[in-house]
C-alpha positions in Angstrom: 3.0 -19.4 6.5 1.4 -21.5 3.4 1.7 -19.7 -0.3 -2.2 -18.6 -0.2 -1.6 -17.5 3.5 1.0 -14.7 1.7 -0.9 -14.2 -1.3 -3.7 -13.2 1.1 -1.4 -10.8 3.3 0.0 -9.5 0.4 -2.7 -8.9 -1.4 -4.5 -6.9 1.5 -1.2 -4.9 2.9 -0.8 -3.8 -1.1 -3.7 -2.2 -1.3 -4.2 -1.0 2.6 -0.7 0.8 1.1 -1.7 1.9 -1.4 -4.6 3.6 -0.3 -2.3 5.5 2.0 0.4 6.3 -0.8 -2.6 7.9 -3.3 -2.5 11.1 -1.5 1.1 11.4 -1.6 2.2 14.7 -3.8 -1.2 15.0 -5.6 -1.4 18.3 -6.7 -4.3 20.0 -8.1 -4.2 21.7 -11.9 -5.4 24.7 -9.6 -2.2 24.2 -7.6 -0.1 23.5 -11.0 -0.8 26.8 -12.3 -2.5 24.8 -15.1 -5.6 25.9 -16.6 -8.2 23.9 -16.5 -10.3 22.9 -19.7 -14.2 24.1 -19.8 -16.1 21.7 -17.7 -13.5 19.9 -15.6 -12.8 21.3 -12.1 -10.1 23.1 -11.3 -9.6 20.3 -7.7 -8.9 17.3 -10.1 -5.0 16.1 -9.9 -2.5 17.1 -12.1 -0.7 14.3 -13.6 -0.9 11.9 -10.7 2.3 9.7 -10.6 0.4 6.2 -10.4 3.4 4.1 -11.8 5.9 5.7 -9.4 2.8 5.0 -6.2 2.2 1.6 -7.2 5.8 0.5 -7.5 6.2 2.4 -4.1 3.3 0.5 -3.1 4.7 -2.5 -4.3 8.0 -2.5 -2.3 6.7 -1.5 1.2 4.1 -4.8 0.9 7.0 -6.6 0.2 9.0 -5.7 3.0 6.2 -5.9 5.2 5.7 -9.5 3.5 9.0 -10.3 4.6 8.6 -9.2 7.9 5.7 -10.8 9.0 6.8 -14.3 7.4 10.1 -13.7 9.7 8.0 -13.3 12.5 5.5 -16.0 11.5 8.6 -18.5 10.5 10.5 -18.3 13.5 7.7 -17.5 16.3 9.0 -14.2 17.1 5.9 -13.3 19.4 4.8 -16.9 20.7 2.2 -16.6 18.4 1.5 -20.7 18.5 1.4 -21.1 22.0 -1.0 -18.2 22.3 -3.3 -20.0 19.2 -2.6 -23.3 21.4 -3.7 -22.1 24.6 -7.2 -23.6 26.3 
């Protein structure tokens, strides 16, 4: 796999990930027991941990990075002579 060709993959697994990591322990101010200010709904999230989904995010791109250059790398799934074949 070339550099761009992980920069690519990486760049779409992060945010596929991430997308599915958002929902992750969102609670509403509702659900808090907060109150809610005059004009803001009581649904919003509460103090949504971004830093802690984004480095979350982060790692399982990586790992999944990893994996698929393994796989790519060493032809784990005959992936050339399947691209090769007439």
């Amino acid at each position: 796999m070339t550099v761009l060709g992980g920069i690519v993959f990486f760049s779409i697994t992060w945010w596929l990930v991430f997308f599915a990591v958002l929902p992750w322990g969102v609670r509403s101010t509702e659900e808090a027991g907060v109150q809610a200010e005059r004009g803001i709904p009581s649904g919003i999230p509460h103090r949504p941990p971004l830093l802690k989904k984004v480095l979350i995010t982060t790692g399982i791109a990586l790992v999944l990075l990893v994996a698929f250059s393994v796989v790519v790398q060493y032809d784990l799934v005959g992936y050339r002579q399947f691209m090769e074949a007439p």
